[in-house]
Structures are given as C-alpha cells and as structure tokens.
MOPAC internal coordinates of N, CA, C and O (Angstrom, degrees):
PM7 1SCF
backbone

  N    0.0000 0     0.00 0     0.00 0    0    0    0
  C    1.4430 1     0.00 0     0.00 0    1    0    0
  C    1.5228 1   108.75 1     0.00 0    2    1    0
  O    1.2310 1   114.57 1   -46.11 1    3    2    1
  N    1.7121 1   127.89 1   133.89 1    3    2    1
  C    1.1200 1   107.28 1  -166.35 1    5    3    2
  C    2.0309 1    90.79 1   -88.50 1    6    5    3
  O    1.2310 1   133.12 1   -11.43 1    7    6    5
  N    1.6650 1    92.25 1   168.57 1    7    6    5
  C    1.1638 1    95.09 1   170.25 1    9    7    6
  C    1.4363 1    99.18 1  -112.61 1   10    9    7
  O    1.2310 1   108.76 1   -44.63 1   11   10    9
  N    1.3419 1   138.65 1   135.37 1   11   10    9
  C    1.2099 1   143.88 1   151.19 1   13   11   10
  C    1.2894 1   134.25 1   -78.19 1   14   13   11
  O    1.2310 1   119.07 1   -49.01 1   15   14   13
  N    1.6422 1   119.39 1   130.99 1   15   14   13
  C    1.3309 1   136.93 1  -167.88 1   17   15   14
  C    1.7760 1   109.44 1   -36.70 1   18   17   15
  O    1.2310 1   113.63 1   134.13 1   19   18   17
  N    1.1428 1   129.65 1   -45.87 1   19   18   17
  C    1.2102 1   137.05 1  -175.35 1   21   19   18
  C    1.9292 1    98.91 1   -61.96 1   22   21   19
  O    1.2310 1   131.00 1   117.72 1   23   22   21
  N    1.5800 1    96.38 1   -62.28 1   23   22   21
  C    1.9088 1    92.92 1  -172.76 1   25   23   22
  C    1.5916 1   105.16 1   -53.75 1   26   25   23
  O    1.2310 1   115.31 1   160.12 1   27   26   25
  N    1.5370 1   126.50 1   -19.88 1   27   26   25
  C    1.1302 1   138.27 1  -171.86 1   29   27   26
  C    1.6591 1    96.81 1   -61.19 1   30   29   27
  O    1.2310 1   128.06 1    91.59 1   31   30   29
  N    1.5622 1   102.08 1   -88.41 1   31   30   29
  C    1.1229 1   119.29 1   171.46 1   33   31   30
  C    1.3944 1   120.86 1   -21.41 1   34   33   31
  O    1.2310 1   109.78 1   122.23 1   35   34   33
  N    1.4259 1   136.78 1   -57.77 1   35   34   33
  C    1.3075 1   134.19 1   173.88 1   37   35   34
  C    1.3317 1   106.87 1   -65.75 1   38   37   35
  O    1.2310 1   112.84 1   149.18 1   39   38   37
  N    1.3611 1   131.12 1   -30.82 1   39   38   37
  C    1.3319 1   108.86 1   175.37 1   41   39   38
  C    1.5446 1   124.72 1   -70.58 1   42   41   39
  O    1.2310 1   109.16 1   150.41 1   43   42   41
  N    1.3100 1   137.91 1   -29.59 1   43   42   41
  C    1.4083 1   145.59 1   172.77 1   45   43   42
  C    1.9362 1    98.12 1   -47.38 1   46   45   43
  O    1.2310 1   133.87 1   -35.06 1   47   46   45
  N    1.1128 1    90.80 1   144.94 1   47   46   45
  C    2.1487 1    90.93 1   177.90 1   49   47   46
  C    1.7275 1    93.58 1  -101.30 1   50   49   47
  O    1.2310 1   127.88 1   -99.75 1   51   50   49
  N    1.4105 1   102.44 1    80.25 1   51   50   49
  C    1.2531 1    91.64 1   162.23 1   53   51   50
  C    1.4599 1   163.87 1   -39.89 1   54   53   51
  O    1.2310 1   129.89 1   144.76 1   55   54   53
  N    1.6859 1    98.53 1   -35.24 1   55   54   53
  C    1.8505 1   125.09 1   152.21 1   57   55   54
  C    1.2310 1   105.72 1   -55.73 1   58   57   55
  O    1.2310 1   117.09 1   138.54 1   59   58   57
  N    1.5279 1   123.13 1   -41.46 1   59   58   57
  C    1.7659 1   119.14 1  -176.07 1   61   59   58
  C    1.5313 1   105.49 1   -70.79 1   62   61   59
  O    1.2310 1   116.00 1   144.47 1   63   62   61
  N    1.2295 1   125.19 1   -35.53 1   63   62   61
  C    1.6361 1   132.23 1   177.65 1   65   63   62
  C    1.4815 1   110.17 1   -83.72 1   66   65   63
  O    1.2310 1   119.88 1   170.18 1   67   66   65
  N    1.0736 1   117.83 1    -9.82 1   67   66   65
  C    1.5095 1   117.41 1   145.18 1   69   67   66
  C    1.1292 1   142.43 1   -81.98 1   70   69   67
  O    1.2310 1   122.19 1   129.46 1   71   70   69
  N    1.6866 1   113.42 1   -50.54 1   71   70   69
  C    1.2374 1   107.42 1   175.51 1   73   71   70
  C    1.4967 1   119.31 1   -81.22 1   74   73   71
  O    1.2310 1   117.82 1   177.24 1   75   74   73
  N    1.6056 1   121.75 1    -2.76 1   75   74   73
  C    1.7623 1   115.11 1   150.70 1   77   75   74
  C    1.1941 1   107.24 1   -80.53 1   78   77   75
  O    1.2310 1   101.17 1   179.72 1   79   78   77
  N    1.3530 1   151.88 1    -0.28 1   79   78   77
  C    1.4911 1   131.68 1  -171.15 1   81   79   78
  C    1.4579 1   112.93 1   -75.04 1   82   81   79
  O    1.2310 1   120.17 1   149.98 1   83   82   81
  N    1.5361 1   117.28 1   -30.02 1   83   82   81
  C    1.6851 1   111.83 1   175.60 1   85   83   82
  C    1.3666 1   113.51 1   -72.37 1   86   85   83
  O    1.2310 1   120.30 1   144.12 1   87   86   85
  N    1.4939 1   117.03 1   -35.88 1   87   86   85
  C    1.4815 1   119.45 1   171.16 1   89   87   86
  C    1.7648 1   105.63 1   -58.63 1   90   89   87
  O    1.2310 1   121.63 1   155.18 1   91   90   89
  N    1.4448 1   114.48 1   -24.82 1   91   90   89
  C    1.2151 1   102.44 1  -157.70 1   93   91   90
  C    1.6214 1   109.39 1   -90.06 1   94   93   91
  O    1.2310 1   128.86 1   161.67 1   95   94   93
  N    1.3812 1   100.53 1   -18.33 1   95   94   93
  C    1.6401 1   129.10 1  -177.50 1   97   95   94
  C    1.7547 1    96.44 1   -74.55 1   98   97   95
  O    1.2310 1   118.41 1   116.57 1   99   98   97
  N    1.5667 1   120.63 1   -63.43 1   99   98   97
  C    1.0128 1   118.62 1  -172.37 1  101   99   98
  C    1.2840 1   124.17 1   -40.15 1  102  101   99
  O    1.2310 1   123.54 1   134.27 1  103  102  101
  N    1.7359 1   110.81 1   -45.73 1  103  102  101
  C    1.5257 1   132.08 1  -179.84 1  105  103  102
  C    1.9481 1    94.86 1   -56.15 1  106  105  103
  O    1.2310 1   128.38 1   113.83 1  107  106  105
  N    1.2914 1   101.46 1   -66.17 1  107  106  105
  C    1.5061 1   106.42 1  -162.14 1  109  107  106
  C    1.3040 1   103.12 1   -50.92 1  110  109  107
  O    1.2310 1   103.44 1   134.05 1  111  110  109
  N    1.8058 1   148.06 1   -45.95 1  111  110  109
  C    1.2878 1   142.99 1   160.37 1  113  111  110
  C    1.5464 1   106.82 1   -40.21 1  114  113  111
  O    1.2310 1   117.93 1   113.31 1  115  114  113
  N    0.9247 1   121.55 1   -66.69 1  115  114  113
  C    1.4586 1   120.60 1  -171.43 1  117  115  114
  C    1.0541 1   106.20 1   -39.78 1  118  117  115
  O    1.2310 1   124.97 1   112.94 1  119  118  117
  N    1.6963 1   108.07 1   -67.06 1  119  118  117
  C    2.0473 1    95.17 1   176.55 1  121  119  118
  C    1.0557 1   125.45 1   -41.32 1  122  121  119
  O    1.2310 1   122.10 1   131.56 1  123  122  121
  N    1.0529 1   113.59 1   -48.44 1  123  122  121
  C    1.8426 1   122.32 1  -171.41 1  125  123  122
  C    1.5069 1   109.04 1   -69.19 1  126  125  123
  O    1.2310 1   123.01 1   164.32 1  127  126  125
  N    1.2912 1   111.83 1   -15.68 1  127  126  125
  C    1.8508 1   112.48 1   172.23 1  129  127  126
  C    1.5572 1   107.88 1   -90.36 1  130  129  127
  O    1.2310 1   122.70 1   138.38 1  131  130  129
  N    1.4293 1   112.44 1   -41.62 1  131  130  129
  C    1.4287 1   108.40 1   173.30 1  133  131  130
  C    1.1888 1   104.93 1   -65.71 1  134  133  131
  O    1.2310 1    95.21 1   135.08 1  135  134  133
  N    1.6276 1   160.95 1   -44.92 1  135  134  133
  C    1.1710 1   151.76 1   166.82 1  137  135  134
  C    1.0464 1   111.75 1   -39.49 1  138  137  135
  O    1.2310 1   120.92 1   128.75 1  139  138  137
  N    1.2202 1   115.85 1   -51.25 1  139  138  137
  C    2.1090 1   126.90 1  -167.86 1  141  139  138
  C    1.4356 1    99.03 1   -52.17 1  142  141  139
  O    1.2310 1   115.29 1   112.62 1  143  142  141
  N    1.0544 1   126.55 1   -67.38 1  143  142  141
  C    1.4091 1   142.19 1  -160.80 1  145  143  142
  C    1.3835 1   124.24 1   -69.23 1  146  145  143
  O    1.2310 1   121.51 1   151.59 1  147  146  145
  N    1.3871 1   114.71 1   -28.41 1  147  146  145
  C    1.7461 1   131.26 1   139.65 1  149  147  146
  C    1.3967 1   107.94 1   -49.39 1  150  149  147
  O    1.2310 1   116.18 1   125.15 1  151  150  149
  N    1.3992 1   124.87 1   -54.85 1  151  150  149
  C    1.0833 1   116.50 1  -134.42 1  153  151  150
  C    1.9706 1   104.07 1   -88.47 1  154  153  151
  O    1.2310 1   112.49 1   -52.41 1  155  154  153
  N    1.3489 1   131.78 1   127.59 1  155  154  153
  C    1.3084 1   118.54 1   168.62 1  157  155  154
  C    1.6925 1   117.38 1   -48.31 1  158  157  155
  O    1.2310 1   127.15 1    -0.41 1  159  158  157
  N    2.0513 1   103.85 1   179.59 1  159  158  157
  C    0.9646 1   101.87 1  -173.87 1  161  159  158
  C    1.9747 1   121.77 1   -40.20 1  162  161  159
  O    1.2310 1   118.37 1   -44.68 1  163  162  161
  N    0.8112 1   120.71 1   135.32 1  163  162  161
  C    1.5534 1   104.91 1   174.10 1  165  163  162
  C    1.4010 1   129.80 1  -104.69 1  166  165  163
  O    1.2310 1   114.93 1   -30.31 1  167  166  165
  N    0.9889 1   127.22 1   149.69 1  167  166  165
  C    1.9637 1   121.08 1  -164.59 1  169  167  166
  C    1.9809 1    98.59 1   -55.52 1  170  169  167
  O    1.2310 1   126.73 1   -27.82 1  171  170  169
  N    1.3677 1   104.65 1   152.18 1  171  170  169
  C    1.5858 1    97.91 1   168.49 1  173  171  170
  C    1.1289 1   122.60 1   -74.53 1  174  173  171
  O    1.2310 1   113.60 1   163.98 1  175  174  173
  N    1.0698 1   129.71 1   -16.02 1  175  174  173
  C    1.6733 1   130.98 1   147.95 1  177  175  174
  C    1.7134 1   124.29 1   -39.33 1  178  177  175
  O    1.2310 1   124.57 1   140.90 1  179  178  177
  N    0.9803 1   108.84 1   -39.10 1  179  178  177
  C    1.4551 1   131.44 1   157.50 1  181  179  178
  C    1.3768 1   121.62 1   -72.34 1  182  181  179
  O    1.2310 1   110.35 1   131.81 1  183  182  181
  N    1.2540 1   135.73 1   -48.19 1  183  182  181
  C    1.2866 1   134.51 1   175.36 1  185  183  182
  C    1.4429 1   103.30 1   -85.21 1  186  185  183
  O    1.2310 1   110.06 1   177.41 1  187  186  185
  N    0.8842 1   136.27 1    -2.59 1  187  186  185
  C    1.5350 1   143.56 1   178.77 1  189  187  186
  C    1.7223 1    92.82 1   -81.84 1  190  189  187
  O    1.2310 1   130.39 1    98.85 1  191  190  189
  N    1.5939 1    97.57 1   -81.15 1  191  190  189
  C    1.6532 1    82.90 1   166.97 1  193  191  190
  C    1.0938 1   149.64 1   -41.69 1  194  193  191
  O    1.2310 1   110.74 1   160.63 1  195  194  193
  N    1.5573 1   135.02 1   -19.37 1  195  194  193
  C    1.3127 1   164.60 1   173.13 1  197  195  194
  C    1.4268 1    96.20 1   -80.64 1  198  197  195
  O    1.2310 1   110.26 1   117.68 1  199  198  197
  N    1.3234 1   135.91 1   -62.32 1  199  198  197
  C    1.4233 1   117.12 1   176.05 1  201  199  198
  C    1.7968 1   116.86 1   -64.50 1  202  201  199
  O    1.2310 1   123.86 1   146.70 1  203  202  201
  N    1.2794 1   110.20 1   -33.30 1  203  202  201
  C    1.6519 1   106.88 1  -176.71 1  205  203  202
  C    1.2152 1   110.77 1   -60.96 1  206  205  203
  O    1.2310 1   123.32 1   141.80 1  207  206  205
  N    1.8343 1   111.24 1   -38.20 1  207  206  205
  C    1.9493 1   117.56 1   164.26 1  209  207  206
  C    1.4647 1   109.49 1   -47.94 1  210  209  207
  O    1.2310 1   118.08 1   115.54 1  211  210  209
  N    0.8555 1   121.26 1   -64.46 1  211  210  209
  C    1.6548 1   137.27 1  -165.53 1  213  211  210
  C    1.5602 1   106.84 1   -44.82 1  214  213  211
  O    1.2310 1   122.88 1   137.81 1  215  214  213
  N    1.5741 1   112.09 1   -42.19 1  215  214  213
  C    1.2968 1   114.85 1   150.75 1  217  215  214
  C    1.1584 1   160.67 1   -48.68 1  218  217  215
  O    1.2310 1   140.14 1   123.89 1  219  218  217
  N    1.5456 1    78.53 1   -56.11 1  219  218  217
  C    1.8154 1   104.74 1   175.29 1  221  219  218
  C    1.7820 1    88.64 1   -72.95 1  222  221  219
  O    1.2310 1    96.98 1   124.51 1  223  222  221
  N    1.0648 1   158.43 1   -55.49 1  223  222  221
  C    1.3822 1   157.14 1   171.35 1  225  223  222
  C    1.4118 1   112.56 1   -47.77 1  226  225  223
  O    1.2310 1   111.41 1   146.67 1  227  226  225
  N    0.9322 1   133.77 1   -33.33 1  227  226  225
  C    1.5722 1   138.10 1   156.23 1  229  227  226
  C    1.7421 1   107.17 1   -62.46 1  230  229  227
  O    1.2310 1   127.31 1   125.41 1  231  230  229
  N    1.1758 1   103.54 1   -54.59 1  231  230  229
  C    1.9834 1    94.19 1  -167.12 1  233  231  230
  C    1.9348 1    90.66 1   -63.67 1  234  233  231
  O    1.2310 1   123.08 1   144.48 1  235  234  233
  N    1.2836 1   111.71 1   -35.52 1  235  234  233
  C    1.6368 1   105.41 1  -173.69 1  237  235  234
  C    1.3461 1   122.66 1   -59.72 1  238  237  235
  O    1.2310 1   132.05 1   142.79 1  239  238  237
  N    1.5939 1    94.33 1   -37.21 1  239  238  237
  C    1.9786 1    97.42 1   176.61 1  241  239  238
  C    1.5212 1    97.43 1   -57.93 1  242  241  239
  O    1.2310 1   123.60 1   122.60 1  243  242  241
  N    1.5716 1   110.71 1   -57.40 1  243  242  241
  C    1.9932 1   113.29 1  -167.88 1  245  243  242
  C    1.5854 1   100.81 1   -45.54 1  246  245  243
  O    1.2310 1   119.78 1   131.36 1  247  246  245
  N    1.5707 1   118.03 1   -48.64 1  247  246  245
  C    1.4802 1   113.00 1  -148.41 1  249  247  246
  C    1.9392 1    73.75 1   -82.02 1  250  249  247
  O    1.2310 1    99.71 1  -171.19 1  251  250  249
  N    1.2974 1   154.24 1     8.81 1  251  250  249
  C    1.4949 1   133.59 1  -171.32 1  253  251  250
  C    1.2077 1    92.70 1  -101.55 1  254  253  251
  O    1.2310 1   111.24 1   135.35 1  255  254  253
  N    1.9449 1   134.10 1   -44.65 1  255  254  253
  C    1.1256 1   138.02 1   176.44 1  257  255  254
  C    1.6003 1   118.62 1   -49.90 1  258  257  255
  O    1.2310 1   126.37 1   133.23 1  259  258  257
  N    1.2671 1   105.35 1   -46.77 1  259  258  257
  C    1.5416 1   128.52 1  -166.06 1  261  259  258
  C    2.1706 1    93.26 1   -67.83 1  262  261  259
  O    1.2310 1   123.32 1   120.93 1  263  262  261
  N    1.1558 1   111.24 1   -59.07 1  263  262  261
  C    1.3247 1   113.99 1  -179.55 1  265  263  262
  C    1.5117 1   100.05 1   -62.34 1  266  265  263
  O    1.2310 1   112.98 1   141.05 1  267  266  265
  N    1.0201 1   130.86 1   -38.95 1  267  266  265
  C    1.6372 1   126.05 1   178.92 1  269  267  266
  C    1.5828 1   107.22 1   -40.84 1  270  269  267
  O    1.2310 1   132.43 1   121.95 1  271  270  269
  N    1.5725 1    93.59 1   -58.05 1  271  270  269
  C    1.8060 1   103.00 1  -163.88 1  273  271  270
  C    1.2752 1   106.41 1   -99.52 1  274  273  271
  O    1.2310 1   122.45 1  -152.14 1  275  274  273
  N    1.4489 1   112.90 1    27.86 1  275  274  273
  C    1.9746 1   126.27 1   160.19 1  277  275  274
  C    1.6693 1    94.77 1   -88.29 1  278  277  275
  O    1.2310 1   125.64 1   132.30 1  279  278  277
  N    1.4277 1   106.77 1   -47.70 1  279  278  277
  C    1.4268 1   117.08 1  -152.39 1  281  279  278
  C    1.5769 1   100.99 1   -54.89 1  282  281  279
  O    1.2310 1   133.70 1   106.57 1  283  282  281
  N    1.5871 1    91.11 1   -73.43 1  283  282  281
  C    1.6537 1   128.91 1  -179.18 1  285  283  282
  C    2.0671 1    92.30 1   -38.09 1  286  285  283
  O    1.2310 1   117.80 1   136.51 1  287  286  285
  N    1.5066 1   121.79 1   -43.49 1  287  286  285
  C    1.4215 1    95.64 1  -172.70 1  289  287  286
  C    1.6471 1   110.25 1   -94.23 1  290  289  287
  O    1.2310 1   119.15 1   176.75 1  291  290  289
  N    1.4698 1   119.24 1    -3.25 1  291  290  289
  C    0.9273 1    76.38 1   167.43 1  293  291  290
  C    2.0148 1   120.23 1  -129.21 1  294  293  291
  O    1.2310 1   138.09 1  -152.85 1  295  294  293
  N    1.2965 1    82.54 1    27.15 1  295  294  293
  C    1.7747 1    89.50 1   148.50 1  297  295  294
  C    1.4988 1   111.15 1   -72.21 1  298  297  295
  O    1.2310 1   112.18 1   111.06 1  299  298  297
  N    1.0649 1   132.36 1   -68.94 1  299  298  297
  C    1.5945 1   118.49 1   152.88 1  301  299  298
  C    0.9931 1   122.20 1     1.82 1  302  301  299
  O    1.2310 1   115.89 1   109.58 1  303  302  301
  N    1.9114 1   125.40 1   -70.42 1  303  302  301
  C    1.2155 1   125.80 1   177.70 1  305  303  302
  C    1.5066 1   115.19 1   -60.77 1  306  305  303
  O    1.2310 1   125.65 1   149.09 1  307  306  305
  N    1.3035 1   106.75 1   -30.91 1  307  306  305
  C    1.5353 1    96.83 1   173.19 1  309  307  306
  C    1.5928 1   108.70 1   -59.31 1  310  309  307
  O    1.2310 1   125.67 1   115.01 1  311  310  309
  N    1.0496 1   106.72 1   -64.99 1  311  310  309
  C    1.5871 1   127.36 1  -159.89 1  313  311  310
  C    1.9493 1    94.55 1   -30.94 1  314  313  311
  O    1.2310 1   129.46 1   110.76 1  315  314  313
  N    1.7356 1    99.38 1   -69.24 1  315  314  313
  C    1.7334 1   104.39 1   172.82 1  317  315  314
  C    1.2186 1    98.62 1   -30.55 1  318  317  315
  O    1.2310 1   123.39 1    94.14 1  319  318  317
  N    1.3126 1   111.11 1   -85.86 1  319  318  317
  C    1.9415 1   112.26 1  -151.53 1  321  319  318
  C    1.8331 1   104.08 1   -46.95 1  322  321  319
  O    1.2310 1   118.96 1   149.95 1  323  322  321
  N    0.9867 1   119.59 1   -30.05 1  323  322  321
  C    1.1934 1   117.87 1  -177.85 1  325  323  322
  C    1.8076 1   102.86 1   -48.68 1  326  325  323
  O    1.2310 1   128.99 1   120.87 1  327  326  325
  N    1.4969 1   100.28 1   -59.13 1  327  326  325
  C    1.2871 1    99.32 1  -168.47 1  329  327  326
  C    1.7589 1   108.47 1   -84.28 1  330  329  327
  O    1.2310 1   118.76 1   160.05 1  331  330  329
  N    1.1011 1   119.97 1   -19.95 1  331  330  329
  C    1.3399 1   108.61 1   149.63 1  333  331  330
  C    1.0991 1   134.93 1   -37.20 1  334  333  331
  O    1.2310 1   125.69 1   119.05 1  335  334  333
  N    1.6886 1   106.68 1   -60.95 1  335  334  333
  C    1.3839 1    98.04 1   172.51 1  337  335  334
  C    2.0152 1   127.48 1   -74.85 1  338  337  335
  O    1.2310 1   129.87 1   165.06 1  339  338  337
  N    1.1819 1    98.57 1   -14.94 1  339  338  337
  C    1.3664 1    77.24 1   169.53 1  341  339  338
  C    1.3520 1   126.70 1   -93.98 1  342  341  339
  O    1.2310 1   127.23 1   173.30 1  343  342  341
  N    1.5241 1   103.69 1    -6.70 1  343  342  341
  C    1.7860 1    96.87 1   149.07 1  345  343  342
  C    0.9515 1   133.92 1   -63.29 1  346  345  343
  O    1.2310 1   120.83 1   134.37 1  347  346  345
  N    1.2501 1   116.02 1   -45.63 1  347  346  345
  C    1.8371 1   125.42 1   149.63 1  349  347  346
  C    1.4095 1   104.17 1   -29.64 1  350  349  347
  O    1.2310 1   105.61 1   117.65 1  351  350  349
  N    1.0226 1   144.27 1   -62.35 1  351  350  349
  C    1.5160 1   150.44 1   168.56 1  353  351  350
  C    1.3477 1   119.14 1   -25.40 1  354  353  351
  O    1.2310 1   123.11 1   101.87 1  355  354  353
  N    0.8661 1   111.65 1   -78.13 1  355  354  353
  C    1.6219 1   155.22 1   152.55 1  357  355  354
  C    1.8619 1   102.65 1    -7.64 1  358  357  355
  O    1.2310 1   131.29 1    99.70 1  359  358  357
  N    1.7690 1    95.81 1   -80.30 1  359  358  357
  C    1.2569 1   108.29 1   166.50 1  361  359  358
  C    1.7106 1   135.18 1   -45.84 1  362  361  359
  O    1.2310 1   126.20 1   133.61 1  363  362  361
  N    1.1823 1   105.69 1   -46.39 1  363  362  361
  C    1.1057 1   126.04 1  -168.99 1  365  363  362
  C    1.5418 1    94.49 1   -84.42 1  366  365  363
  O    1.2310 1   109.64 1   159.35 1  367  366  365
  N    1.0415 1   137.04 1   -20.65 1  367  366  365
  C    1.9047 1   132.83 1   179.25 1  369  367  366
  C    1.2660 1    93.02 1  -101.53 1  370  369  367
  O    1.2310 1   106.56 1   142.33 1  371  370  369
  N    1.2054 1   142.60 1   -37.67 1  371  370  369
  C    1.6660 1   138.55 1   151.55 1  373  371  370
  C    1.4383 1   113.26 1   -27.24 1  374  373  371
  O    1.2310 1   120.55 1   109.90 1  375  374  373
  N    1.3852 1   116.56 1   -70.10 1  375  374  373
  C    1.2153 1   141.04 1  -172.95 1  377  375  374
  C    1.8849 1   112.08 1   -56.36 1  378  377  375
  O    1.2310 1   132.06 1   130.76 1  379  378  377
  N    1.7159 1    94.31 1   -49.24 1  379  378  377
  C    1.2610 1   107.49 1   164.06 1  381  379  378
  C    1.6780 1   118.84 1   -53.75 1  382  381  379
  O    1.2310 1   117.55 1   124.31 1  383  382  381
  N    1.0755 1   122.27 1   -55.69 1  383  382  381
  C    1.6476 1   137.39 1   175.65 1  385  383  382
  C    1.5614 1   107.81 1   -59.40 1  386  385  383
  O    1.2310 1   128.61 1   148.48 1  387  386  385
  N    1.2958 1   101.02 1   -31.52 1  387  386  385
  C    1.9073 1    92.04 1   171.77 1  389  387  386
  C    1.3748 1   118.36 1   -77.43 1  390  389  387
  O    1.2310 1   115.65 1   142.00 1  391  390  389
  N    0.9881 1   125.86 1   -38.00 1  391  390  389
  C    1.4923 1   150.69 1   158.12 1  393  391  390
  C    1.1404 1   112.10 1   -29.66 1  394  393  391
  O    1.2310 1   116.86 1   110.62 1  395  394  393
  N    0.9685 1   123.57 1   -69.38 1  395  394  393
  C    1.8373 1   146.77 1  -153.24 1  397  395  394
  C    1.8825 1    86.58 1   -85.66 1  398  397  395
  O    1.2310 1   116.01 1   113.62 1  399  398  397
  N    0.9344 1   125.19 1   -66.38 1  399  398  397
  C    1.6905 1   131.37 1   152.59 1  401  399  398
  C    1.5245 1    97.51 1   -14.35 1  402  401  399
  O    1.2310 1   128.87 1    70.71 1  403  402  401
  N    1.5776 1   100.51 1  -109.29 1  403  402  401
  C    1.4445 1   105.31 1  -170.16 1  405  403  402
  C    1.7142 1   128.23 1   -36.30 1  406  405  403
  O    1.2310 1   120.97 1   166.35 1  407  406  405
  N    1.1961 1   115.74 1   -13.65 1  407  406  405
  C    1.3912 1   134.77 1   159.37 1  409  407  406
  C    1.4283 1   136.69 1   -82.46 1  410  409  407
  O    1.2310 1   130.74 1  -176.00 1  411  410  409
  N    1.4122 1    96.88 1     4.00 1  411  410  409
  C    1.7881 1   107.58 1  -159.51 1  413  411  410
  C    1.6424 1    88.78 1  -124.81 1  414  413  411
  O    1.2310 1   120.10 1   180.00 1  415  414  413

C-alpha cells in the first residue's frame, strides 16, 4: 500500500519536533565547542566551515523560534474558529426556533 508524503507528514508530532529542536541545537553547539577547543590551530578551510555551521545553526534556532510562534498563533486561530463556529451554531438553531415559532 503506498504511503503518501502528506499521510507521512501529519503523522510526525510536529510541536514535539519543535519544542526539542533548541535543546537539540544547544547540545549540537556544545559539541562543536568542546571539539574546537581540543582541537589545534586548524587549516582555514576548516574554520571556514565552522563559521558557515555557526550560521546555518543560528538561522535554525531563529527559524525554531519563528515555528514556535507559527504554532502558538495558530492554535489560537483554532481555538477562535472553534468558538465561532459554534456560535454560528447557536445562531442559526436560534434563528431556526424563531422560524418554526413564527410558523406555528
């Protein structure tokens, strides 16, 4: 049976793969500082790479924060529409009951 990328996708707990990714970032700097600091001078080919990491690990913490407060707004939006719609509900069986009234 194939499985498709989308059923894929919804299955991973994405909020759970978010809210470890800074812990998971923190760990991964640390290693890479405890290595640094062992390690003698190193060719600039090497520290070249070590700064392009340092980066790419910086835009990841921003893009981990940034997905945090995607998440956080739009559970919110759920939360509203939730109660939107059952005012919509609400209304509309109101509306319904006046009806059925004014018809009776």
């Amino acid at each position: 049976m194939a499985f498709s990328w989308l059923t894929a996708l919804k299955v991973v707990p994405w909020q759970k793969v978010l809210e470890h990714a800074p812990g998971v970032l923190d760990k991964a700097r640390g290693f890479i500082d405890k290595h640094r600091t062992g390690a003698a001078e190193a060719p600039s080919e090497f520290s070249q790479l070590v700064q392009a990491q340092q980066q790419m690990a910086q835009a990841l913490s921003e893009l981990a924060e940034q997905n945090a407060a995607l998440i956080a707004a739009v559970t919110r939006l759920k939360q509203q529409l939730r109660w939107l719609a059952t005012g919509l509900v609400l209304a509309l069986l109101g509306l319904g009951g006046l009806a059925w009234l004014a018809w009776k």
